[in-house]
C-alpha positions in Angstrom: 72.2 42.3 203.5 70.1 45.3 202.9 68.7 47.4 205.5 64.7 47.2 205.6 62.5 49.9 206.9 59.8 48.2 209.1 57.0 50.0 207.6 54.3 47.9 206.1 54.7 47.2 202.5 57.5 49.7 201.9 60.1 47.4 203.2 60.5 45.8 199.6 60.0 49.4 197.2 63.4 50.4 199.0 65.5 47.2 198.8 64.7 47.6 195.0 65.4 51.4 194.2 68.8 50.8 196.3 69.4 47.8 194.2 68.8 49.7 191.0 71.4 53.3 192.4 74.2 50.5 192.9 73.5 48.9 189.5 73.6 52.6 188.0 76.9 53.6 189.4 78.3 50.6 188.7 77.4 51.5 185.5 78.7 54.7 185.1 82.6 53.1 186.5 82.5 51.0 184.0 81.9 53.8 181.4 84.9 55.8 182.7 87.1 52.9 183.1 86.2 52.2 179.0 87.5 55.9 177.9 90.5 55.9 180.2 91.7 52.5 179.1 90.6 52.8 175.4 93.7 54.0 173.6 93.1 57.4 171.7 94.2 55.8 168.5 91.2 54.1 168.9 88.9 56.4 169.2 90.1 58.5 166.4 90.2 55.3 163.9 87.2 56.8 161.6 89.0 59.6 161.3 92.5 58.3 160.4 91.1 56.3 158.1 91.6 59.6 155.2 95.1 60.3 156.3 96.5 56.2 155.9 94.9 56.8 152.1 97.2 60.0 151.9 100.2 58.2 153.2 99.6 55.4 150.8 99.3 57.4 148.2 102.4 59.2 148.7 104.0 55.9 148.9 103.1 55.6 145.4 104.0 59.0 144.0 106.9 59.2 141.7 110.4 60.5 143.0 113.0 62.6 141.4 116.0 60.8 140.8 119.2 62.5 142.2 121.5 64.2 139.8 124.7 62.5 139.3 128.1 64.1 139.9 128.5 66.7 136.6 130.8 64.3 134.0 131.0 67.8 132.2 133.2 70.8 134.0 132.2 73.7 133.6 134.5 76.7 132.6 133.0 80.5 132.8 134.8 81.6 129.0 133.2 85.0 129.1 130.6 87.5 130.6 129.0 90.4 128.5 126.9 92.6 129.4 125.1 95.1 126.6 123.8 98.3 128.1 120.3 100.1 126.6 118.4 102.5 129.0 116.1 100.5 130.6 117.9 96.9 130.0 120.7 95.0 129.9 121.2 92.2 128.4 123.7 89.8 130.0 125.5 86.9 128.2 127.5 83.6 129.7 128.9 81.5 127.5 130.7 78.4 129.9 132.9 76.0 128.3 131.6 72.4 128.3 134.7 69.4 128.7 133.4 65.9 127.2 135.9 64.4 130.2 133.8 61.3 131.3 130.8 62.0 129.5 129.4 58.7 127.5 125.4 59.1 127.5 122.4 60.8 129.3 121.0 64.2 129.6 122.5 67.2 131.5 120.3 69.3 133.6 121.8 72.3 135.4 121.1 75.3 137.5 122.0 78.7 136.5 121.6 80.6 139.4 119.6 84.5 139.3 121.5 87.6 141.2 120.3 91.2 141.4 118.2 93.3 140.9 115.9 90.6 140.1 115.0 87.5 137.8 115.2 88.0 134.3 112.7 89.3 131.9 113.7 86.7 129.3 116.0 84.0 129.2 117.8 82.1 126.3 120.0 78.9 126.2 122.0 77.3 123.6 124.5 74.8 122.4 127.5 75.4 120.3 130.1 73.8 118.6 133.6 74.8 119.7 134.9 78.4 118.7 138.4 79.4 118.6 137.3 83.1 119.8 134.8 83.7 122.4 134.6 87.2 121.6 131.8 89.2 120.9 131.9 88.0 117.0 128.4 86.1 116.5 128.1 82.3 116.7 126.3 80.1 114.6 122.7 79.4 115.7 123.4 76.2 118.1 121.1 74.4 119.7 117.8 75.8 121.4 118.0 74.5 124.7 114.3 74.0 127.0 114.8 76.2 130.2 112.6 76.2 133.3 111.9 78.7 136.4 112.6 76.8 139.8 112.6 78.3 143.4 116.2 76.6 144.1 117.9 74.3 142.0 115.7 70.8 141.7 117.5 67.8 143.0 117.5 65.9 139.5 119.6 69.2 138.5 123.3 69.8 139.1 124.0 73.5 140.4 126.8 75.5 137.7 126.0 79.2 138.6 124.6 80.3 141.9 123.5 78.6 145.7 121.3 75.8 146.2 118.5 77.7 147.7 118.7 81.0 145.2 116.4 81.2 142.3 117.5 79.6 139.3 116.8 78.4 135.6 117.0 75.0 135.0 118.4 74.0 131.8 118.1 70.7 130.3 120.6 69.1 127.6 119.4 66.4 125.8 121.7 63.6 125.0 121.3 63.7 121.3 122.2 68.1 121.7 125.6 66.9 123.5 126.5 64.3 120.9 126.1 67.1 118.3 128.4 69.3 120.1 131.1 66.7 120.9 131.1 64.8 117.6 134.1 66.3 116.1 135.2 67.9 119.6 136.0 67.2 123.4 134.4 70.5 123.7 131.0 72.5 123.6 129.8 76.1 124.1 126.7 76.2 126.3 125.9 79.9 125.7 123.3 82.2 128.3 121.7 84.7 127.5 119.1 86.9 129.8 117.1 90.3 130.2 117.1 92.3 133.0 115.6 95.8 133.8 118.6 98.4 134.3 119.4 98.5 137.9 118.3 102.2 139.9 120.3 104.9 139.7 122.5 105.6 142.9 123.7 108.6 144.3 126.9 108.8 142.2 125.1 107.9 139.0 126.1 104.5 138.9 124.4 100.9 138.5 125.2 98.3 139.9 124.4 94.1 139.0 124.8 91.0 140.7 125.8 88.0 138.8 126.3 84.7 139.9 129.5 82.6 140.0 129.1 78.8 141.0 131.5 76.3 142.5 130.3 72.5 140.9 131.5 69.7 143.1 132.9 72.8 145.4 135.3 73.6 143.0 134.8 77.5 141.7 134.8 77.8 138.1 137.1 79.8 137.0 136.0 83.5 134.9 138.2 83.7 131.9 137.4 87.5 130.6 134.5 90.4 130.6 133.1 93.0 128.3 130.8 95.6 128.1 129.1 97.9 125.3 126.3 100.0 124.8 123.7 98.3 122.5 121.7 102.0 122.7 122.1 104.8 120.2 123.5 108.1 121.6 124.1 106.0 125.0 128.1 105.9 126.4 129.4 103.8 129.2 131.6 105.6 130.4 132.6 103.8 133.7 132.9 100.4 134.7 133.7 98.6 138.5 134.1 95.1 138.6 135.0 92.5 141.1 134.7 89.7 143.2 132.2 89.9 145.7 132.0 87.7 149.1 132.0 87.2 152.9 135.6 86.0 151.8 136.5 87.8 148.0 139.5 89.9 147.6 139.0 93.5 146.6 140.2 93.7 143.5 139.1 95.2 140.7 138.9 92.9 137.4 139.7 94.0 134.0 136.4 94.7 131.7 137.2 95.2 128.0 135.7 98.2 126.2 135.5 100.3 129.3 137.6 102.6 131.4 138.6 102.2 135.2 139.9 104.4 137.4 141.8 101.8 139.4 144.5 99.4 138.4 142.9 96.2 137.2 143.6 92.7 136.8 143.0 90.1 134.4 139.4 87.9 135.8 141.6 84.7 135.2 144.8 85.4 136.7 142.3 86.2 140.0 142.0 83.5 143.2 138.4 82.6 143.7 136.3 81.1 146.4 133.5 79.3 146.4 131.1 81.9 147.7 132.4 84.6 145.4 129.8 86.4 142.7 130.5 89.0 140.5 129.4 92.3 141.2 129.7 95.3 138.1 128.8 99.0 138.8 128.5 101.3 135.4 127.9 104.5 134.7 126.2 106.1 131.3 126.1 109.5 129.8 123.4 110.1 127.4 124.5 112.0 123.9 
């Protein structure tokens, strides 16, 4: 019962402004109790509202389809590398086995080394040669090529990491019917610019090509050449080998150049599958 001031006609003015403090606090609990209890979620439903779009709509968005294993193994025939004064141009040409090939496109990743991406890039489809050599091929096949930060997963990996810059190169499945219609074997030929590399101490250059291990297994580097595609321009020295946390130190054989250490044939050498291909060279001007 409420307490009541025995003052004439105030007894009721103070039963009702207690009456209305208790109903105001009670009030205010019940406010607090609603924010405690209401589950954040809740209260930040007109603003998730945006985001369950976004997820839907990622639901929705196409995905890449993962490469399959490569039918096609890859062998390294050759490496060439033509010297000028402020480029070189290096050339690849891997050796493409129909094995269990029977339809669909290739794409694969051709892995970029040092000193930097190239300038220009070229890719093409051959028929079969008896001589990789540096005589000219026919034409071939112009193949689409693409930049890509690391290789895509709708692309197999042939030269290079996962995560290294790359150009992705698609083969069509009418370009690989071409090449293997009178032949269990094609010439997929790779051509690239890069600016000369700086000038070290000893007046050498040095580049960084990249190997690649498909499936884990290295492909193997048949041969290498080099020549000066510059008038009045010699290369007078060339150092090339293997280059790895686990490569032996040897030095590889590189026609049309001297060495002045022993050298051995690129395919009689063991390689790993984190082995690249490092070539210093040296020029004198006439």
């Amino acid at each position: 019962m409420w307490p009541m001031v025995r003052v004439a006609g105030v007894g009721v003015r103070c039963a009702a402004a207690l009456v209305g403090i208790a109903l105001g606090a009670a009030v205010a609990v019940l406010a607090v109790l609603a924010v405690t209890v209401c589950p954040a979620e809740t209260l930040a439903r007109p603003h998730a509202r945006p985001h369950a779009r976004n997820a839907r709509h990622r639901r929705h968005a196409p995905r890449l389809k993962p490469a399959a294993p490569l039918p096609v193994l890859p062998t390294l025939s050759r490496v060439e590398l033509a010297v000028e004064r402020a480029f070189v141009v290096v050339t690849e040409t891997l050796q493409l086995t129909r094995n269990d090939w029977e339809k669909g496109e290739l794409r694969v990743c051709i892995g970029h080394g040092a000193p930097g991406a190239p300038k220009a890039f070229d890719a093409r489809l051959h028929a079969p040669v008896a001589d990789v050599g540096p005589a000219p091929l026919a034409p071939g096949q112009a193949l689409p090529s693409e930049f890509a930060p690391s290789c895509p997963v709708n692309a197999r990996l042939v030269l290079g990491g996962a995560n290294m810059a790359t150009s992705v190169v698609t083969i069509s499945e009418p370009a690989i019917r071409t090449a293997f219609d009178k032949s269990d074997r094609a010439m997929l030929r790779i051509r690239f610019l890069l600016e000369a590399p700086q000038k070290e101490a000893d007046g050498g250059r040095e580049l960084l090509l990249r190997l690649g291990a498909p499936e884990d297994v290295p492909i193997a580097l048949s041969s290498m050449a080099i020549r000066s595609s510059a008038e009045n321009l010699d290369v007078t020295r060339v150092e090339a080998m293997l280059c790895g946390p686990q490569a032996d130190a040897i030095a590889l054989t590189v026609e049309g150049s001297q060495s002045a250490l022993p050298t051995l044939n690129p395919a009689l050498t063991i390689r790993r599958a984190g082995d690249d291909l490092c070539v210093r060279y040296w020029t004198n001007a006439r």
